[in-house]
C-alpha positions as CSV (number, residue, x, y, z in Angstrom):
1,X,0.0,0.0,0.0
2,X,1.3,3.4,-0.9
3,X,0.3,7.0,0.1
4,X,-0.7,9.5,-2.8
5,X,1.8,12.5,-3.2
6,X,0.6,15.3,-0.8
7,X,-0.1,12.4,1.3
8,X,3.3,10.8,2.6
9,X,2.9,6.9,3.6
10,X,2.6,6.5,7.6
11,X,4.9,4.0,9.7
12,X,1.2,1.9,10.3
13,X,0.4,2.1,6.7
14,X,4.0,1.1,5.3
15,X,3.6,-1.9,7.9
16,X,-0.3,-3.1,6.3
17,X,1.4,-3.0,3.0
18,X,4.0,-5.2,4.5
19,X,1.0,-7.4,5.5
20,X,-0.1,-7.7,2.3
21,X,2.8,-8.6,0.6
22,X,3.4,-11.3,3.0
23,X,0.0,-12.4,2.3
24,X,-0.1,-12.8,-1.3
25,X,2.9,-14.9,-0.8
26,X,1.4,-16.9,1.8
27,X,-1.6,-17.7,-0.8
28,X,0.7,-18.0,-3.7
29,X,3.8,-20.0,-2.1
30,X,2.2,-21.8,1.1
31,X,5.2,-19.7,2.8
32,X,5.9,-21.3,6.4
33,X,4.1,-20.7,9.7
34,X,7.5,-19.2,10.7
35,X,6.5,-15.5,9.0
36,X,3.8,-15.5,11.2
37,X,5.7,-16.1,14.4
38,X,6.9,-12.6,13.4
39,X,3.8,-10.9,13.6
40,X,3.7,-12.2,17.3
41,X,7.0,-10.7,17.8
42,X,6.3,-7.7,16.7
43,X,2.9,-7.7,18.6
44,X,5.2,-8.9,22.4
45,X,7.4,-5.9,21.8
46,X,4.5,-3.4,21.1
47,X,3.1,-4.8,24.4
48,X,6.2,-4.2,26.1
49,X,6.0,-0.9,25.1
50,X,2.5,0.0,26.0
51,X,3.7,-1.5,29.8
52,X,6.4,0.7,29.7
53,X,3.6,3.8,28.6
54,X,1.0,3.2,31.4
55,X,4.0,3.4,33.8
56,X,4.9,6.7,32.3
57,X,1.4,8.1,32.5
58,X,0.5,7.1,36.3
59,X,3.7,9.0,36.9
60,X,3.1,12.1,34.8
61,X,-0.6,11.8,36.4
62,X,0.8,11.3,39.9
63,X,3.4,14.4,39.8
64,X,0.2,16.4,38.2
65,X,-1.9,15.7,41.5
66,X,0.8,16.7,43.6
67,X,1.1,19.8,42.1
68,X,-2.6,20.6,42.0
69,X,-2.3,19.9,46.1
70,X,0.2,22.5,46.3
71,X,-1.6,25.0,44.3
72,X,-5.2,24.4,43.4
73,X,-6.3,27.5,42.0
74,X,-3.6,27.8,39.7
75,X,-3.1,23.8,38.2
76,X,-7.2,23.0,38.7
77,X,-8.1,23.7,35.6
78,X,-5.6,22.0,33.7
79,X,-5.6,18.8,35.8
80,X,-9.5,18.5,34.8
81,X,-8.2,18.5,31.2
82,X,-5.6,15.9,31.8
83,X,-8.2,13.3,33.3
84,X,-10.6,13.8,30.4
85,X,-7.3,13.1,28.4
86,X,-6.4,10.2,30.2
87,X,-10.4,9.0,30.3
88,X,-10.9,9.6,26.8
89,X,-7.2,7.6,26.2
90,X,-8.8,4.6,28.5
91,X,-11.8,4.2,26.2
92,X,-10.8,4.0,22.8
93,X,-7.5,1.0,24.5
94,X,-10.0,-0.7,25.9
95,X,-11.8,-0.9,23.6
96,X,-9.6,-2.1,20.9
97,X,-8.5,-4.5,23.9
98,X,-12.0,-6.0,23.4
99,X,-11.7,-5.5,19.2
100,X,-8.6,-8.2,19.9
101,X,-10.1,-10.9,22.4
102,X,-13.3,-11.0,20.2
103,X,-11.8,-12.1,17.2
104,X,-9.2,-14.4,19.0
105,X,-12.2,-15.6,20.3
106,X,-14.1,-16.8,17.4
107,X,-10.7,-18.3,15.6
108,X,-9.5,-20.1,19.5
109,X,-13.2,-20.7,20.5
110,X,-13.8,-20.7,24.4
111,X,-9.6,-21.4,24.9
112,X,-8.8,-18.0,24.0
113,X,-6.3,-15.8,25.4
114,X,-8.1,-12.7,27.2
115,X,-5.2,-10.6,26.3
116,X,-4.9,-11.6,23.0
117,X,-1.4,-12.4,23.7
118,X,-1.3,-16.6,23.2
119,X,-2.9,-17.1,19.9
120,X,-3.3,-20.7,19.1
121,X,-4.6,-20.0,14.7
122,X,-2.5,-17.1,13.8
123,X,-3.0,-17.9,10.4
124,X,-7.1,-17.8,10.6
125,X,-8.2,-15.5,7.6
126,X,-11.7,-15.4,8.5
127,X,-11.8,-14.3,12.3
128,X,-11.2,-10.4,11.8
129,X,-13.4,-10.2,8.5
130,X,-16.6,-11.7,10.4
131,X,-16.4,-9.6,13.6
132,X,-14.8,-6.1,11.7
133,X,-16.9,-6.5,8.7
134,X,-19.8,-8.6,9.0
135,X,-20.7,-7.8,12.4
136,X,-20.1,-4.1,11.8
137,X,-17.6,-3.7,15.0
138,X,-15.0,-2.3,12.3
139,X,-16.7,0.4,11.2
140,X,-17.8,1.2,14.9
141,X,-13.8,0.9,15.5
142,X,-13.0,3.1,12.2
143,X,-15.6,5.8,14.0
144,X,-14.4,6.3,17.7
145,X,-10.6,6.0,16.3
146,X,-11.8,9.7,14.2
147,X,-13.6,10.7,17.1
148,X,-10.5,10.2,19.2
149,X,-7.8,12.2,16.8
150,X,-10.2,15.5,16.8
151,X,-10.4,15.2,20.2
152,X,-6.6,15.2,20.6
153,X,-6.6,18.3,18.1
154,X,-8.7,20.6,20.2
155,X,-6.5,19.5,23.2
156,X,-4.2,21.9,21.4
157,X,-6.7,24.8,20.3
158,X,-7.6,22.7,17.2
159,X,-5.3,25.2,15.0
160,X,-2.1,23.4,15.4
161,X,-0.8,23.0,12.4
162,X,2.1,20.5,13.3
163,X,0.2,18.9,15.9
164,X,-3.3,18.6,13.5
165,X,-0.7,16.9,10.4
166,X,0.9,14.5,13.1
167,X,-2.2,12.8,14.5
168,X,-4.1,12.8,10.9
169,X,-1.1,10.1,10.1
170,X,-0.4,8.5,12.9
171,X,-4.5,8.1,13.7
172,X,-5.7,7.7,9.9
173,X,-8.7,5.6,8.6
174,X,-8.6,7.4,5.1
175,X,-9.0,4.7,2.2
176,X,-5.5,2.7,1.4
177,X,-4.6,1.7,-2.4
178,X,-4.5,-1.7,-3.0
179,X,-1.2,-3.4,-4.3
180,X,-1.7,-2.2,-7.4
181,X,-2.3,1.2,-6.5
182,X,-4.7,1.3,-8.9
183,X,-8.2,1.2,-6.7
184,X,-8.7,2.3,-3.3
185,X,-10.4,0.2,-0.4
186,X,-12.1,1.5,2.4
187,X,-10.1,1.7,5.5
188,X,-12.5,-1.3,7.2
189,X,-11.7,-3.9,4.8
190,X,-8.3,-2.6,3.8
191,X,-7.6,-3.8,7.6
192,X,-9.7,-6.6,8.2
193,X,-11.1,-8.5,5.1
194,X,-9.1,-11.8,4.7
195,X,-6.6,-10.6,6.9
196,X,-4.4,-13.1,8.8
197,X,-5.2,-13.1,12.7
198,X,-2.2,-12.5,13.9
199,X,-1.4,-9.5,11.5
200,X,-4.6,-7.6,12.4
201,X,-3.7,-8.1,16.3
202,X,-0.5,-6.7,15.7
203,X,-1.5,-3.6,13.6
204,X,-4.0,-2.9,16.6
205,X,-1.5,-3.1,19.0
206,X,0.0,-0.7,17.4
207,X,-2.9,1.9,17.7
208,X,-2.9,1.1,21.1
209,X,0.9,1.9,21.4
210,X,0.0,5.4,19.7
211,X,-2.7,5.9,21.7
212,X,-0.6,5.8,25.0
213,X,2.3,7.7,23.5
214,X,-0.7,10.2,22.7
215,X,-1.9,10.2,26.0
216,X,1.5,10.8,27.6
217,X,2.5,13.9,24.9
218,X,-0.6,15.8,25.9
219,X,-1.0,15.3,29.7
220,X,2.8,16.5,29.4
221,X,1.7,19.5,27.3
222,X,-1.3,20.0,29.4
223,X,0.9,20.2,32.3
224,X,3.7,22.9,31.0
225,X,0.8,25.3,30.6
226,X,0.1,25.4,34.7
227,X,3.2,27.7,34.5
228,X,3.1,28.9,30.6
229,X,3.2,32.4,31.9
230,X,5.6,32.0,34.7
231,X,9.6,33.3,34.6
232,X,12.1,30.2,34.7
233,X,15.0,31.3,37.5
234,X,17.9,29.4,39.3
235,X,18.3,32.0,42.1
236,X,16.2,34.6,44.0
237,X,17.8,38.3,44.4
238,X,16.4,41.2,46.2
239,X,15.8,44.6,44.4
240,X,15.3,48.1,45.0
241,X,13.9,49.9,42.6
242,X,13.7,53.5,43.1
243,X,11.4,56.0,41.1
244,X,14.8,58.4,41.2
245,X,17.9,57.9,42.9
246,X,18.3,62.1,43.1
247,X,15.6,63.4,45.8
248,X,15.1,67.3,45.9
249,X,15.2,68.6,49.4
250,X,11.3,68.9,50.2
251,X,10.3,65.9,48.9
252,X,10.2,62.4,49.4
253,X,12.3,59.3,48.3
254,X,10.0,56.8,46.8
255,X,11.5,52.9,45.6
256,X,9.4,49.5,44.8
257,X,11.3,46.9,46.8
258,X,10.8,43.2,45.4
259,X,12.3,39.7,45.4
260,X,13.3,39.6,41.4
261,X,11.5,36.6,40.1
262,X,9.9,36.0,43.2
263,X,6.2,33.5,43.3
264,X,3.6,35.7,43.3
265,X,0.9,32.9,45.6
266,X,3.9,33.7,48.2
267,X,3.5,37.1,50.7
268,X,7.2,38.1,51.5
269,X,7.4,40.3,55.0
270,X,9.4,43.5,54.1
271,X,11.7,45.0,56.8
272,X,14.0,48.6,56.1
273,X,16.0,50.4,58.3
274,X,14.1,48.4,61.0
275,X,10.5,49.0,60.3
276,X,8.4,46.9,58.8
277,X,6.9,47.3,55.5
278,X,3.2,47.5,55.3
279,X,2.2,48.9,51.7
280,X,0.9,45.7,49.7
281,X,3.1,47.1,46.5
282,X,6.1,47.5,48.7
283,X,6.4,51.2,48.2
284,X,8.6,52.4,51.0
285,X,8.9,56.1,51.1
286,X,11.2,58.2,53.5
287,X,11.3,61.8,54.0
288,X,14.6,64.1,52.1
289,X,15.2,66.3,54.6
290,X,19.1,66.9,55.1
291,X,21.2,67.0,52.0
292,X,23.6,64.1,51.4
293,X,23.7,60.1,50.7
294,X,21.0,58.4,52.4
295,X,21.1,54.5,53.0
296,X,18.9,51.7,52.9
297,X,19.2,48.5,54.9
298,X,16.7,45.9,55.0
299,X,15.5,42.1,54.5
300,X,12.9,40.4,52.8
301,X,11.7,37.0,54.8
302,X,9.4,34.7,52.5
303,X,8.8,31.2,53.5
304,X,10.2,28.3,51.8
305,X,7.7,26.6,49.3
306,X,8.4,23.3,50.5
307,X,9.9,23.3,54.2
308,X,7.5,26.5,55.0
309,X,10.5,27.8,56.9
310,X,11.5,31.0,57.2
311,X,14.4,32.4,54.1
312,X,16.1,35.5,54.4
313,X,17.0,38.0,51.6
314,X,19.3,41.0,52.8
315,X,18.2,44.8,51.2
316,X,20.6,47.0,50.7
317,X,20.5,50.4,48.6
318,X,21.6,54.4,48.7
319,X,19.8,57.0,47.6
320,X,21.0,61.3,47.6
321,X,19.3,63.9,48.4
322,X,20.3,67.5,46.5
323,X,19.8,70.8,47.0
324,X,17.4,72.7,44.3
325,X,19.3,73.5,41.5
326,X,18.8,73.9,37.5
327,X,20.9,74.1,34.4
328,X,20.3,76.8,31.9
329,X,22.2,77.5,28.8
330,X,21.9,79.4,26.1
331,X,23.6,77.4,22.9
332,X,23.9,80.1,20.8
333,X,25.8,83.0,23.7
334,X,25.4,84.9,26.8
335,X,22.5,87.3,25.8
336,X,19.7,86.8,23.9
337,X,18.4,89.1,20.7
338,X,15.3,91.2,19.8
339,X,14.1,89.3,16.6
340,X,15.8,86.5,16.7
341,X,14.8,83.0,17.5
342,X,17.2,82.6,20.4
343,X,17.9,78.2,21.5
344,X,17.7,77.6,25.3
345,X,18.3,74.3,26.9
346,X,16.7,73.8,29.9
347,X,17.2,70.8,32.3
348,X,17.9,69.8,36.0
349,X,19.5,66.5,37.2
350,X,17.6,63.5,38.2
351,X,14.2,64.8,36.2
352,X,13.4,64.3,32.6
353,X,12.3,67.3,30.2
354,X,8.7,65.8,30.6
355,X,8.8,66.7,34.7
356,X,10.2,70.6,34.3
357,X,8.0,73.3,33.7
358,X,10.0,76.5,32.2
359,X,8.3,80.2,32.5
360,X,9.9,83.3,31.0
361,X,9.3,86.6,31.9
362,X,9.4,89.6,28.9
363,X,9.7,86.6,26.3
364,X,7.9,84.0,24.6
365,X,9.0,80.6,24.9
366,X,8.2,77.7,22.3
367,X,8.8,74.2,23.0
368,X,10.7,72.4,21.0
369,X,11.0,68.9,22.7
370,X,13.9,67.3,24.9
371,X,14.2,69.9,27.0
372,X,15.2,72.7,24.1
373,X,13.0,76.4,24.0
374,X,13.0,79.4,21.3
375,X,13.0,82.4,23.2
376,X,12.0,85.4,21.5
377,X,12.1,88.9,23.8
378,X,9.1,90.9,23.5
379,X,11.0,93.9,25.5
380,X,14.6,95.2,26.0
381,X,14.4,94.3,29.7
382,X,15.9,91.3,30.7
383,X,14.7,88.0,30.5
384,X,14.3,85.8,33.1
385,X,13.4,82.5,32.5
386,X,12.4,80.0,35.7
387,X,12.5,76.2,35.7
388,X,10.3,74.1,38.1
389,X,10.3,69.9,38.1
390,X,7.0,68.0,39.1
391,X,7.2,66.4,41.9
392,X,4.8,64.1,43.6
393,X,1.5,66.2,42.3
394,X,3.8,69.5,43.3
395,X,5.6,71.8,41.4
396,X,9.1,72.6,43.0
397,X,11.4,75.4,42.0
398,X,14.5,74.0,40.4
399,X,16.2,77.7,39.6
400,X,16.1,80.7,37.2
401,X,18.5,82.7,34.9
402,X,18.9,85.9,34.0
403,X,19.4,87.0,30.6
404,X,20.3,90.9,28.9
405,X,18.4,92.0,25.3
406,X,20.8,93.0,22.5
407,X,19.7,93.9,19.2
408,X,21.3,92.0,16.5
409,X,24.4,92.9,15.0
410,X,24.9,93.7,11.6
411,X,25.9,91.3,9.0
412,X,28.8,91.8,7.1
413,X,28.3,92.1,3.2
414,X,29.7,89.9,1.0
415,X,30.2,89.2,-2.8
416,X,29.5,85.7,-3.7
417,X,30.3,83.7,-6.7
418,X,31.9,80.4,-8.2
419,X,35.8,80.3,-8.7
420,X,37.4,78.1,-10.9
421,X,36.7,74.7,-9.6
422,X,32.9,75.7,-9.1
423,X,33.1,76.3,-5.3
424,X,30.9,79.1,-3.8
425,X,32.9,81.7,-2.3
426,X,31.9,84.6,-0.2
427,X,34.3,87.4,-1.0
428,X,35.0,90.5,1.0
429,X,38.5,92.2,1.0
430,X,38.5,92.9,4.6
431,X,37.5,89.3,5.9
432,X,39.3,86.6,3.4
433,X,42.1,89.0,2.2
434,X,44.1,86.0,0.7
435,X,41.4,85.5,-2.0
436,X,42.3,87.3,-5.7
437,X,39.2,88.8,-7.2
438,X,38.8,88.8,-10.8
439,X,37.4,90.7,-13.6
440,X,34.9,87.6,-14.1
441,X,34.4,86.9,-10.3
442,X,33.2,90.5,-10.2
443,X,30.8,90.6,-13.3
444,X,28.8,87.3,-12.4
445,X,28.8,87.6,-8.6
446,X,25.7,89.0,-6.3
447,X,25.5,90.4,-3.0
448,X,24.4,88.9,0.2
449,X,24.8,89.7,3.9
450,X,25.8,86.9,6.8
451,X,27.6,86.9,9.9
452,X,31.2,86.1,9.2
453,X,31.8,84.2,12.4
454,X,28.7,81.6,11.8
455,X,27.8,81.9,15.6
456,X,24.3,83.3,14.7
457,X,22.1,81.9,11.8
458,X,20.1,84.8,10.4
459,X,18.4,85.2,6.9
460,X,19.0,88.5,5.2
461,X,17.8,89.8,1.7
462,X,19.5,92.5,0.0
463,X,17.3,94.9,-1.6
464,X,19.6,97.2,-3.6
465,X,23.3,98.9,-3.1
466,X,25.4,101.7,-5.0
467,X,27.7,101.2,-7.6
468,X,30.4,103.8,-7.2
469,X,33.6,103.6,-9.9
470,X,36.0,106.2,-10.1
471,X,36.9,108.7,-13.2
472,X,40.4,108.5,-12.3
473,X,40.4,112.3,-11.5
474,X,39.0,112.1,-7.9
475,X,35.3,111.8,-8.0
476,X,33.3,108.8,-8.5
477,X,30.4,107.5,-11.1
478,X,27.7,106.4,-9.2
479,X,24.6,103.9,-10.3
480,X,22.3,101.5,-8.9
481,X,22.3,98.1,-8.9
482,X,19.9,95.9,-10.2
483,X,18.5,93.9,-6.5
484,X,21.1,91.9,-5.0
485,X,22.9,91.9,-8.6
486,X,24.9,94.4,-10.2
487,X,23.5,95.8,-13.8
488,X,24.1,94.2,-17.0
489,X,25.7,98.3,-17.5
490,X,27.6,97.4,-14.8
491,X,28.9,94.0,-15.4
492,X,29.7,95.3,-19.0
493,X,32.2,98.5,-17.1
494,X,33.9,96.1,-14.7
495,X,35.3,93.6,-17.9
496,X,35.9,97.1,-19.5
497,X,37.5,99.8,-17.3
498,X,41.4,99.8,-16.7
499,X,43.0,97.5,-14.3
500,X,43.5,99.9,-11.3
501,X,40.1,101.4,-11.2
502,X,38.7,101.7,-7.6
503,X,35.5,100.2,-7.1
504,X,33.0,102.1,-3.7
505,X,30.1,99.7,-2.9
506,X,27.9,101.6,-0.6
507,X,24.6,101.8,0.6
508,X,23.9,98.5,0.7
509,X,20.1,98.0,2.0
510,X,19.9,94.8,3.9
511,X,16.1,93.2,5.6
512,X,14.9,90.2,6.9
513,X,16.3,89.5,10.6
514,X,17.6,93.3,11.0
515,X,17.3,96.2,8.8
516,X,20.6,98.0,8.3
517,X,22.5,99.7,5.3
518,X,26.0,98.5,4.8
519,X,29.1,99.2,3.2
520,X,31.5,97.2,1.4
521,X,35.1,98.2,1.1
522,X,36.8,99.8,-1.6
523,X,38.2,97.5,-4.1
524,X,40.8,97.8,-7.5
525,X,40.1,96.3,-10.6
526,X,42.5,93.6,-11.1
């Protein structure tokens, strides 16, 4: 017999089709009484194994009770599951046990072995076809067999797709093909129609071998989910966890103190600094009065699971209590500026940015996360901005700091272009004196305004400047550019006039952060 494709053949099923070979031998060679002595081999050591099974379940169901004694609440539930396992397991063995003596019965008559052990006409042909087929007890078989493996399924939430594959072979009464693979027969007479005695008490030995390795996989499953949800440890240590190990004078020191790991059916008693515990959490809270380290000394006494003696788990911790203090900095420098959007950093040791609350007085402050503000002075007065932490519902001052209101420099002009290798450059004489302006540089660059130190990032536009080039007798031509850019009139002088030239920008009309008008120093045509 042979499974189809998307149907691999089973260990039972490749032994039936070992059965029938050995049959249609039998019929066609008259093979010796000898191959049959193997089916009762193979049937002694199947019983030895189902021994060895029922030992291994009265164990597993044994250790299960114990376990239930010890915790009721918690292993109840799955203990009830593991008896209508084992029930369920009972039922279908027996009876398959019964299955076995009745057809013994018929081929030994009233002699028959009641365990179906000592089987005097192994080779009768007609014994399991009359009681499995023509009585109907095969089909009833073929019936509680299916009713058993979706039983087994659920066990495991019925959507176990490992689990649901495994018991669909190792439990299957789907049709077999015959030898020639051509036809299929009906699992009932596949197994039992003309089938040699001793075969068909074998092959159910087997199913009742499955059946108690069944029984012991699941009760062993059944019992690993009593503590599914529970941490696996090899040694008990006692925590303190504090809410913050930096207390501000005023408040109060607050810490969770646990056994890590510890069994939560057990109460511990919870002793520091010799009093005893009584919050149900284990909260224990002490007053920060003085400034300085503060230590903790405790135990935690929890009885042992098994003795119910006492056990002992020493506590010990430190803590610090600070004064009130806060750090403000301004990342940009030391003042802050009318217009601009001015970066503060605001925090205070021990708290996050989510516990401080920050205030400003003659400003506007606007949150940027993380503990980072844009202050933006509504006044010339001086800003003060004040930094309080939350702490226990309250809100505690931490510190404040004191800032002056500047107006914003000026920027310094610059001419910008591309040199040679295509790199922007930001010319002016007085600021980068090493660079050599050009006749080109001149006619294709544009002015801009910036700060030339980079400390302070400010956008300014340039609305228009003077174009001043001299006549070479004292006095100056004077024109107006076109925006930011010089004219095309004025591009068109600078690649004409003579190398020498002096060059006056002037009146350079800068907006955006500050309004100012700037100058630019003189410069000679090269």
């Amino acid at each position: 017999m042979s499974g189809a494709k998307n149907c691999p053949e089973t260990p039972r099923q490749k032994m039936i089709a070992m059965m029938y070979l050995v049959l249609t031998a039998m019929l066609a060679l008259n093979v010796s009484a000898d191959i049959l002595k193997g089916f009762t081999l193979v049937n002694n050591g199947l019983i030895t194994s189902i021994q060895s099974a029922d030992d291994r379940n009265k164990y597993l169901m044994k250790s299960f009770e114990e376990l239930n004694a010890r915790y009721p609440e918690k292993i109840g539930e799955w203990l009830k599951k593991a008896k209508e396992v084992e029930a369920k397991s009972n039922e279908l063995f027996d009876y398959i046990q019964t299955f076995k003596y009745e057809m013994v019965k018929i081929a030994d008559g009233s002699s028959a072995d009641k365990n179906a052990i000592d089987i005097r006409k192994k080779d009768d042909t007609n014994a399991s076809g009359t009681y499995g087929i023509v009585q109907g007890h095969g089909k009833e078989l073929k019936n509680r067999i299916d009713e058993y493996r979706e039983f087994l399924k659920k066990v495991y939430g019925g959507n176990n797709k490992e689990k649901n594959a495994e018991y669909d072979k190792v439990f299957s009464t789907k049709p077999v093909a015959g030898l020639d693979k051509a036809q299929k027969t009906d699992w009932v007479n596949a197994n039992f129609d003309y089938m040699p005695l001793s075969a068909v008490v074998t092959m159910l030995s087997k199913y009742q071998t499955d059946i108690r390795q069944a029984q012991t996989e699941v009760i062993q499953y059944l019992k690993n989910q009593t503590d599914a949800g529970d941490y696996r440890v090899n040694e008990i240590v006692a925590e303190v966890i504090p809410e913050s190990k930096t207390v501000v004078s005023g408040g109060q020191y607050r810490a969770r103190i646990i056994l890590a790991a510890r069994d939560t059916n057990a109460k511990p008693q919870i002793f520091v600094n010799g009093a005893q515990i009584t919050n149900p959490d284990g909260i224990f809270t002490a007053p920060a009065g003085s400034v300085g380290p503060k230590e903790i000394n405790g135990k935690i006494v929890l009885k042992d699971p098994i003795t119910g003696e006492p056990r002992e788990y020493m506590v010990k911790s430190d803590y610090s209590v600070i004064a009130p203090a806060a750090t403000i900095a301004n990342e940009d420098m030391n003042v802050v500026y009318m217009g601009y959007t001015n970066r503060l950093s605001v925090s205070v040791p021990g708290f996050s940015s989510e516990q401080l609350v920050v205030s400003a007085t003659n400003a506007r402050l606007e949150s940027k996360g993380g503990g980072k503000f844009i202050c933006r002075p509504s006044s010339y007065d001086n800003v003060v901005v004040s930094v309080f932490a939350k702490v226990e519902g309250k809100s505690v001052p931490m510190g404040s700091g004191k800032f002056r209101v500047r107006a914003l420099p000026n920027p310094t002009a610059f001419l910008r272009f591309k040199d040679a290798n295509g790199n922007m450059v930001l010319y002016n004489p007085t600021v980068n004196k090493n660079i050599k302006l050009t006749r080109k540089n001149l006619a294709e660059a544009d002015m801009v305004a910036e700060y030339e130190d980079g400390l302070l990032q400010a956008a300014f536009n340039i609305s228009s400047f003077t174009v001043n080039i001299s006549d070479g007798r004292g006095g100056f031509s004077p024109s107006q550019s076109n925006g930011k850019n010089f004219s095309d009139a004025q591009k068109n002088n600078f690649l004409k006039i003579k190398s020498g030239t002096f060059v006056y920008l002037d009146k350079i009309k800068v907006t955006g952060a500050k309004t100012a008008e700037l100058a630019f120093p003189v410069i000679a045509i090269p």
